[in-house]
C-alpha positions, 0 to 999 in steps of 0.5 A: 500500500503506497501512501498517495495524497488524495486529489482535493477538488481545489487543487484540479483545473476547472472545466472550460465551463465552470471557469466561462461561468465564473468569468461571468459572475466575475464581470457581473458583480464588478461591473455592479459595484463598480470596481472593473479597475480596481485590480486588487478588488477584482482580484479578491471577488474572483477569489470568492467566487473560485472558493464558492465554485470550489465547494460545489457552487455551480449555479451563476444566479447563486454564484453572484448571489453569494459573492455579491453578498461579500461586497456589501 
């Protein structure tokens, strides 16, 4: 028996998909708040919305639902 560290959902790539949506919710949410040019504000949502897609978040509407409610 080898000892093989387990793969965490977190550490593979995201389908094509799950990234478009992110990108999406993404641009939504910053575009709402206002933030498209702050660098480090973008930077944090997509975090947030990467983390929540990480814990099986899969819908857009929840998606920005979540992570909007992080910005206000």
């Amino acid at each position: 028996m080898t000892d093989t560290p387990q793969k965490n959902r977190r550490d593979e790539p995201l389908p094509s998909e799950d990234l478009a949506v992110c990108n999406d919710v993404l641009k939504a949410i910053s575009r709402k708040c206002g933030i498209e040019k702050d660098r480090e504000a973008v930077m944090r949502l997509a975090r947030i919305i990467m983390g929540l897609q990480a814990q099986g978040v899969r819908e857009p509407e929840q998606l920005a639902m979540l992570a909007g409610a992080t910005r206000e």
